[in-house]
N, C-alpha and C positions, 0 to 999 in steps of 0.2 A: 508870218510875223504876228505875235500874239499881241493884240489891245485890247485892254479895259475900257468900256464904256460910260464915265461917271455918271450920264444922267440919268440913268439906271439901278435901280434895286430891286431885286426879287425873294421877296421873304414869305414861308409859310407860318402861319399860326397855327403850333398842335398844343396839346391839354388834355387832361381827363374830364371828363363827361361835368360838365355843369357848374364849371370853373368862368367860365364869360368869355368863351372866344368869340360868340359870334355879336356877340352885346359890345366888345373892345371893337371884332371890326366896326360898328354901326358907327360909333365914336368917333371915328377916324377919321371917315366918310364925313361926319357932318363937319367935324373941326378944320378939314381941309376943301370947305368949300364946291363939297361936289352937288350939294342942295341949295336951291335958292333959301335965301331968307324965311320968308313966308312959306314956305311949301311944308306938309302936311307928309309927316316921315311914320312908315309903320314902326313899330319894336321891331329887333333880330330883323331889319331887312335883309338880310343874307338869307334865312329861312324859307325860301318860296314857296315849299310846296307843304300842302294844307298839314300832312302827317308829320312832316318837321316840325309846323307853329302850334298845332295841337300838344304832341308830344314835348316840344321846346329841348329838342335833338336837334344836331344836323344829320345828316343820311350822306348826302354829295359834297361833294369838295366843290366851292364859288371861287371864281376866279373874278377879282374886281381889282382895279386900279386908283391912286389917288395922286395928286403931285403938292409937293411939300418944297418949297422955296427953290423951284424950278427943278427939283429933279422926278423923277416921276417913280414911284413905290407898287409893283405889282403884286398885292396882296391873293393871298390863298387861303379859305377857311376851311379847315377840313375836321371830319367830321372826330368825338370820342370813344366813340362805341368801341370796345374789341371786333364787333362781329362787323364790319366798317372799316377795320383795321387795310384792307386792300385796298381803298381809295386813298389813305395816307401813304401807305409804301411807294406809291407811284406821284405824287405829285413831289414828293421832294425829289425828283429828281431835275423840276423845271426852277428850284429857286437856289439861291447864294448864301442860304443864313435861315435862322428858324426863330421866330419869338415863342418862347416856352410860358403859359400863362399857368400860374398857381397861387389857388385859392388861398387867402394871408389866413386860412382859419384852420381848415381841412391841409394844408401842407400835400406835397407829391401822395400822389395814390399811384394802383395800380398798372392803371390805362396812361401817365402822366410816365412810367416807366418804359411802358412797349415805346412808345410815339417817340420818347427819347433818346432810347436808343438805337432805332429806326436813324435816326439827325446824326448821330455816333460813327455810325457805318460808314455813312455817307461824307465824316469829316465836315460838317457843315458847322458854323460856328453859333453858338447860342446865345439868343438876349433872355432872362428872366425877366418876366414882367409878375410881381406879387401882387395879383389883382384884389378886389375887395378888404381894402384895405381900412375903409372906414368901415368895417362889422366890429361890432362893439367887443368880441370875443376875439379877433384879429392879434396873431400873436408872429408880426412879421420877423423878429429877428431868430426866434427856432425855427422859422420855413426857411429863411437864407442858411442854416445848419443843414436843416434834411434833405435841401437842393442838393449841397453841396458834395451831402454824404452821399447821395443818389449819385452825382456824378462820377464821382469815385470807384464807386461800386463798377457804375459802366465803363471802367477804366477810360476816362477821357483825357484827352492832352495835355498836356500845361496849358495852352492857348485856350485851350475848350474850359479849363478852370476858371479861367482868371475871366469868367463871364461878367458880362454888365447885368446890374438889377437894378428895376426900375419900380418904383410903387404906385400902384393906378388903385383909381375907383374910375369901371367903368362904365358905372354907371352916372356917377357923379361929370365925370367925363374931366377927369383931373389929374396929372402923374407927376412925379415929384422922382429925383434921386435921390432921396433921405427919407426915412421912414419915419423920422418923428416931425418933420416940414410937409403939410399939407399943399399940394399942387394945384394950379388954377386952370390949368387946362392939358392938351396932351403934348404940349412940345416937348419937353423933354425927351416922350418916348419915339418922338419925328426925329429928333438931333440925335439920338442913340442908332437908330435903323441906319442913320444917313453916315455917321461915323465908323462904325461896326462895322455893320454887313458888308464884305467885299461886294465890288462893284463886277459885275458881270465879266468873262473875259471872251474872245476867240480870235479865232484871225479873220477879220473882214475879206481878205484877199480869196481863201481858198472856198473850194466847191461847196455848195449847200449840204448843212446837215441840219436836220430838225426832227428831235426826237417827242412820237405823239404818247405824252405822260395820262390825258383823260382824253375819253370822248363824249361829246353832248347829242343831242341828237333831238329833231326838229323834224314835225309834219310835213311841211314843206319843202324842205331843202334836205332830209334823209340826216346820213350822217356827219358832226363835226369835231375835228379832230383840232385840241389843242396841246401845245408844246412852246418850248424855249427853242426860237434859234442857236445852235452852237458854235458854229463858225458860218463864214459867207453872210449872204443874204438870201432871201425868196422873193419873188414879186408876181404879180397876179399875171396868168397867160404862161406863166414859168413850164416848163417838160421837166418833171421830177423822177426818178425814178422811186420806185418803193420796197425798203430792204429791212430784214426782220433779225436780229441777234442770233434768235432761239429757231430760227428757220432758215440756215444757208441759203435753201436753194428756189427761198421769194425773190422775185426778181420783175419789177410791172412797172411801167412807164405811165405816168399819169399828168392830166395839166392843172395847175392851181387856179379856181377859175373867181375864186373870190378869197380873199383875206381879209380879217377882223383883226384890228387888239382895242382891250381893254381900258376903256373910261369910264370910271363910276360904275355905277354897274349897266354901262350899256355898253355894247358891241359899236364902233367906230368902222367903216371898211378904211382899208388904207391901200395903197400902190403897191408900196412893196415894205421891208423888215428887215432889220441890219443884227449882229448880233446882241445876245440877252434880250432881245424883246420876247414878250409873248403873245403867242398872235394864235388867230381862230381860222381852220381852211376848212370851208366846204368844195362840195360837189367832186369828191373822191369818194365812190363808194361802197368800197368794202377795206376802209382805213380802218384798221385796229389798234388799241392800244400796246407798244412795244417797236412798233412800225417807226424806221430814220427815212424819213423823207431825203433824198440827196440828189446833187448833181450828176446829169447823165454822165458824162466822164470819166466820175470818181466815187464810185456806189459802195459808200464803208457806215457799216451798218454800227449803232452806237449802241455799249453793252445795257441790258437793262435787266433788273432781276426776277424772276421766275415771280408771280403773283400766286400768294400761298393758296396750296389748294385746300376745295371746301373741307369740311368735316362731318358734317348733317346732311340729311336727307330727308325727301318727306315726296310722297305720291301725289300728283296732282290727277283727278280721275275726273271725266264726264259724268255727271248727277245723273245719278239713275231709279232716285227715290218717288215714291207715288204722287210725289208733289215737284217732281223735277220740272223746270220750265216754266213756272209760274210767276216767278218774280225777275230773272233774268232775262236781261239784253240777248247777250252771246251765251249761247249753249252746248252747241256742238264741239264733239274734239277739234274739227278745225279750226274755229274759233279759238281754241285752246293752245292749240300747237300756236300758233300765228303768235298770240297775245305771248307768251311764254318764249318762245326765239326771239321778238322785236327786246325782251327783258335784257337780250344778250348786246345789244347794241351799246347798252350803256356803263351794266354793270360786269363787270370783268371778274369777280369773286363766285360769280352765279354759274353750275352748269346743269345742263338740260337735256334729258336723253330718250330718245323714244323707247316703249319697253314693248314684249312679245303681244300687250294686247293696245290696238291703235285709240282706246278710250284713256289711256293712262300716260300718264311722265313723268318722270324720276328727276326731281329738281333738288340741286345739292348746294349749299350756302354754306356760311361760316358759322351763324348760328341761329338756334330760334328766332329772337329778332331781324334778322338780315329777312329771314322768309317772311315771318307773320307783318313785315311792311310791306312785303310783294302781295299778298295775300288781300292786306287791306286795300293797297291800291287796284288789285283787280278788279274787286268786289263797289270798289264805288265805280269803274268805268260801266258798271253793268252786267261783269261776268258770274256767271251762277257755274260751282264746281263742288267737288270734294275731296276733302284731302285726306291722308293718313297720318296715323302717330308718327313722329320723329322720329329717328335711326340715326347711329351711327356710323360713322364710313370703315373698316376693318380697314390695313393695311399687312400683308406677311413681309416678316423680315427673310433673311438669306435662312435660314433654316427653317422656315416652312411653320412658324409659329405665330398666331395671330396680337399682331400689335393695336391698341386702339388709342382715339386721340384724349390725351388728359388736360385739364384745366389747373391752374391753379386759382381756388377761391379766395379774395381776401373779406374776412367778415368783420365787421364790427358793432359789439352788440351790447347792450345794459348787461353788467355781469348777472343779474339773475337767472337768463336766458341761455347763458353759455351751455348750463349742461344740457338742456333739452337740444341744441342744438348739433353738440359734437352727439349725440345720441344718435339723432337721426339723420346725421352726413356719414355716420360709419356704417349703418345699414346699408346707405348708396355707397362703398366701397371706398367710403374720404379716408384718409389716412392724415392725423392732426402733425404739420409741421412746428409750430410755432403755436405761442399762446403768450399776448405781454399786455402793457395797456396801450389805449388808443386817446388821441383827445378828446376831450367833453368827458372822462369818467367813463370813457367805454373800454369795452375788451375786445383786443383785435386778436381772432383766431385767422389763421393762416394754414391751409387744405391742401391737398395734393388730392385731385378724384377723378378718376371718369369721366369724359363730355355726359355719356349716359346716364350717368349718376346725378347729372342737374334737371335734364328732360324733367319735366312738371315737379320740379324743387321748389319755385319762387313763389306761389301763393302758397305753400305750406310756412314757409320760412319769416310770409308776411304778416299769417296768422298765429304762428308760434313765440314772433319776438313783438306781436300785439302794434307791429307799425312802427316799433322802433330800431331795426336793423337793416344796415347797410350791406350790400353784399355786394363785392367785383370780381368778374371772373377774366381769365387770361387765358388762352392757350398756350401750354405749356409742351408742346410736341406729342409723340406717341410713346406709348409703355407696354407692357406686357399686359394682356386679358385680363380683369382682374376677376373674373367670376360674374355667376348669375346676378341680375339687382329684380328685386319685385319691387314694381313701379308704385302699383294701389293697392290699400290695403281693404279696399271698400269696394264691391259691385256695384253695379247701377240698377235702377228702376226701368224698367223697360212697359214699353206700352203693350197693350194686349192685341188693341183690335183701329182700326183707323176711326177718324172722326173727329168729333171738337170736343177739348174737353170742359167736363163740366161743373160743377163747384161739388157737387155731391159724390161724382168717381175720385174727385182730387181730396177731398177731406177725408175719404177713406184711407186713401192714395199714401199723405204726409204721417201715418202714423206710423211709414214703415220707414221714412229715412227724407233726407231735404230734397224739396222739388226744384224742379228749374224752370218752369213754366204756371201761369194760373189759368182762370177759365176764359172759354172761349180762345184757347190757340187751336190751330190745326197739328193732330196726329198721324202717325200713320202706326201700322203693325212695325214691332221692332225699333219703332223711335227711340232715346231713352230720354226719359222726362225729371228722372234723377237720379240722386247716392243713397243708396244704401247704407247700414246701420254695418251690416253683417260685411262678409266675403265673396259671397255670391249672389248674380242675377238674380232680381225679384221679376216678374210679371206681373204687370198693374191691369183693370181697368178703368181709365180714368174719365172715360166717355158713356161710362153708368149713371142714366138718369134711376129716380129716383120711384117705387111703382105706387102708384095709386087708386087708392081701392074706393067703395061706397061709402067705407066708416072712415077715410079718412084723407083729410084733408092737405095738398101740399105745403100748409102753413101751421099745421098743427105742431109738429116740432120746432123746440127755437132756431134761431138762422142759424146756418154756420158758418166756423170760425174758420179762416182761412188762414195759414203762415205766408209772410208774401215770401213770393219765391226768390230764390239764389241767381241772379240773373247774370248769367258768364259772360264776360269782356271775349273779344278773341287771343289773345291772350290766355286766360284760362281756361277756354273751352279745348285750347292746344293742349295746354299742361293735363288737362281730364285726361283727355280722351287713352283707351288704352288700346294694344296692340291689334285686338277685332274689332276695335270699332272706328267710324268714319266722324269724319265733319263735313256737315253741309253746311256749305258757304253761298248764300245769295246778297244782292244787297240790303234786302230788306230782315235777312232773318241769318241765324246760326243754329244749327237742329243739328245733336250727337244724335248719331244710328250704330247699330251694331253692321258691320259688312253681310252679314247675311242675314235678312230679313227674317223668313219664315222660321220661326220657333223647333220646328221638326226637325229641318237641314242644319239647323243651328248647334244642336244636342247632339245630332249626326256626326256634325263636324267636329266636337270638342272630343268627341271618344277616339278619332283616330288620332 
């Protein structure tokens, strides 16, 4: 017997990238009383971890709860990134309805389409919320147009039309259902949530099913597995068995030995869970995401979709430079493998594979970003490694032809800039779809190209449109090989000889192209210390003091003039680096090397 649970709502918040979802949850939070009065609230508290608030990304999907005139609203923020894109696909499968937030100025983008139609699939029904509505350029009635035309396009329902829109400042913490009536706080968008969003359904009577949409995971307590009850209940002490969609013939009897749900943003334990709730189990330890927890009885495993596989790739190798182990914690491959499998506990988009030599791991993501945040998070735990240039993942189709994965780019740029840029996206193998305007007086170009073809794209693209152009990219599945791409058009400076360098080898040094380092850093042979002018490798040395003789004095010439150097993010030290050569990642530093050090074996090896 099927029941709806009214005091129940489960709604996800998706968006493109820096539209205000996690700024609307905070909102929420405060206006429904999950903070005292006086208590002292960070920004983006959904953000927790340091590269999320830094960045002002999310990375993870939160799961937090708030209760709105007795019913109780289980919110989900998840993240806008495409390369992120596998933390969304999966939690909509625990909520009843989606709030769609879009910028009242920038209108639907790109990432605002994937997330959408992701909710589409799924039949889940949609609130628009037109956030930023007091921006003084704010032009909320063509964004309720271009919604609308978006939803069209993702062929939605009539029901899925006839959505509610709501107009928030969420920072202001105000929403209104009229665009030209400013709002005083956020009930409207509470009575919307609470009207709208069907209320949870299953049949209380039959056997447990509870499908785990994320996992979190904790020091302490290992792995935690969260999910929406679907039918039945759970209760702590419970004998569950454990059944997988995509794996018949899982089949593991387990006991639930703790249960969480969701208030504010803390963990409650509770008894036991009825359906639509969303609740936290620990102490099962090898719960995966995809996994129906069910009753021993009645073990029917609940469908879930295939979590898209990565696309990139990149070498995680044990530092083996003349300066390895000196600034890191954890050094060893052990260290490495451990730290790099514990990654798989959480993140479900990420795979990790040991390769023919035990110093090395082939870790494959959705994109640049997905990795260089794994990267960075390692690198502050303490880990010292190094990694290789990015790759892409080939696939063959049925006839033996190699397919690779393509993106679609949407760009938007001051039209002065357009031509330099379809110039050098056709080099990388772009292929120009579309060309119209955008708002603000920009030009929005629209790409069809290669994952390949973006590898170290974005600091050229930042320096070409001078800081003013926007770039999104999609995946866009796989296409036919499209040919060679050369990556850089520039060699690097390479170090001569190990040591410190010194202002007099480096002033010689800078006349032959931009440096990345000034005096007094540590070198070693084969470091590279910068770009070149030309096409190929210079050999510098940069650790030439200066000789001095009886007639003359080290002060007799005037001082010299230094260029300060090019100092790489991690980030563009990724987009540098080229096919021979490495990155050393410590926590204290980032040093490009060429993979084989010695200058002889080096020459060696470019001839074969």
């Amino acid at each position: 017997m099927i029941k709806t649970r009214d005091d129940i709502r489960n709604v996800a918040i998706i968006a493109h990238v820096d539209h205000g979802k996690t700024t609307l949850v905070d909102v929420l939070l405060k206006q429904s009383g999950v903070f005292r009065e006086n208590q002292e609230v960070q920004e983006r508290v959904m953000d927790s971890n340091d590269i999320e608030r830094e960045r002002g990304i999310t990375i993870l999907s939160k799961n937090t709860a708030v209760t709105y005139k007795g019913t109780k609203i289980n919110i989900i923020d998840t993240p806008g990134h495409a390369d992120f894109g596998g933390e969304v696909e999966r939690v909509l499968k625990m909520v009843n309805g989606v709030i769609l937030v879009v910028d009242a100025f920038e209108g639907p983008m790109p990432q605002t389409k994937f997330v959408l139609r992701k909710a589409m699939e799924l039949k889940l029904p949609v609130i628009v919320c037109v956030n930023k509505i007091d921006r003084p350029e704010a032009r909320p009635k063509e964004v309720i147009d271009e919604v609308l035309e978006l939803l069209m396009d993702l062929d939605a329902t009539d029901e899925q039309l006839d959505c509610p829109f709501v107009f928030a400042s969420a920072k202001a913490g105000s929403a209104s259902l009229d665009p030209d009536v400013p709002g005083t706080d956020m009930a409207p968008l509470f009575d919307t949530i609470i009207d709208y969003i069907p209320a949870p359904a299953g049949d209380p009577e039959a056997g447990t099913q509870l499908l785990i949409s994320t996992i979190d995971y904790n020091e302490y307590v290992g792995r935690i597995g969260v999910g929406k009850v679907d039918n039945g209940s759970i209760s702590v002490n419970q004998e569950v068995v454990i059944v997988n969609h995509h794996e018949p013939d899982k089949l593991k009897k387990v006991k639930v030995s703790k249960l969480y749900e969701f208030d504010g943003l803390n963990k409650v334990e509770v008894k036991s869970a009825d359906i639509g709730s969303i609740v936290a189990i620990s102490g099962i330890a090898d719960i995966h995401i995809g996994d129906t927890l069910c009753s021993v009885d009645d073990p029917k495993p609940i469908p879930f979709q295939k979590i898209s596989e990565p696309t990139i790739a990149m070498h995680f190798i044990v530092n083996d430079s003349p300066l390895a182990g000196q600034e890191g914690k954890y050094v060893t491959s052990r260290h490495l493998r451990d730290r790099l499998f514990r990654e798989l506990n959480t993140d479900v988009s990420l795979r990790v594979e040991e390769t023919d030599s035990t110093d090395a791991f082939k870790v494959s993501g959705r994109g640049e970003l997905h990795l260089s945040v794994l990267i960075e998070n390692m690198r502050r735990e303490g880990y010292e490694f190094a990694v290789s240039k990015a790759e892409v993942l080939y696939k063959k189709d049925e006839n033996g032809k190699t397919l690779e994965p393509m993106e679609l780019a949407y760009i938007d740029v001051p039209e002065e800039f357009s031509g330099v840029i379809i110039e050098k996206l056709s080099l990388r193998k772009g292929e120009l779809k579309e060309m119209g305007h955008a708002s603000g007086g920009y030009t929005r170009l629209i790409f069809s190209i290669p994952s390949r073809g973006l590898i170290g794209y974005r600091g050229d693209f930042m320096t070409d449109t001078k800081g003013n152009g926007i770039m999104n990219t999609i995946f866009d599945g796989y296409g036919p090989y499209k040919g060679d791409i050369a990556y850089r058009s520039q060699g690097s400076l390479i170090a001569f000889e190990s040591g410190e360098s010194v202002t007099y080898g480096l002033f010689n040094a800078q006349e032959r192209g931009i440096l990345f380092i000034g005096p007094g850093e540590k070198v070693y042979a084969g470091m590279v210390i910068g770009q070149t002018g030309k096409s190929e490798d210079i050999e510098v040395n940069v650790c030439k003091r200066k000789q001095l003789t009886n007639t003359r004095s080290s002060a007799a010439d005037e001082a010299l003039r230094l260029v300060p150097p090019k100092i790489l993010s991690l980030e563009q030290a990724l987009d540098f680096i080229d096919t021979d050569e490495l990155l050393e990642v410590t926590p204290e530093s980032l040093r490009i090397r060429k993979k084989i050090l010695d200058p002889t074996l080096r020459k060696r090896a470019s001839f074969k």
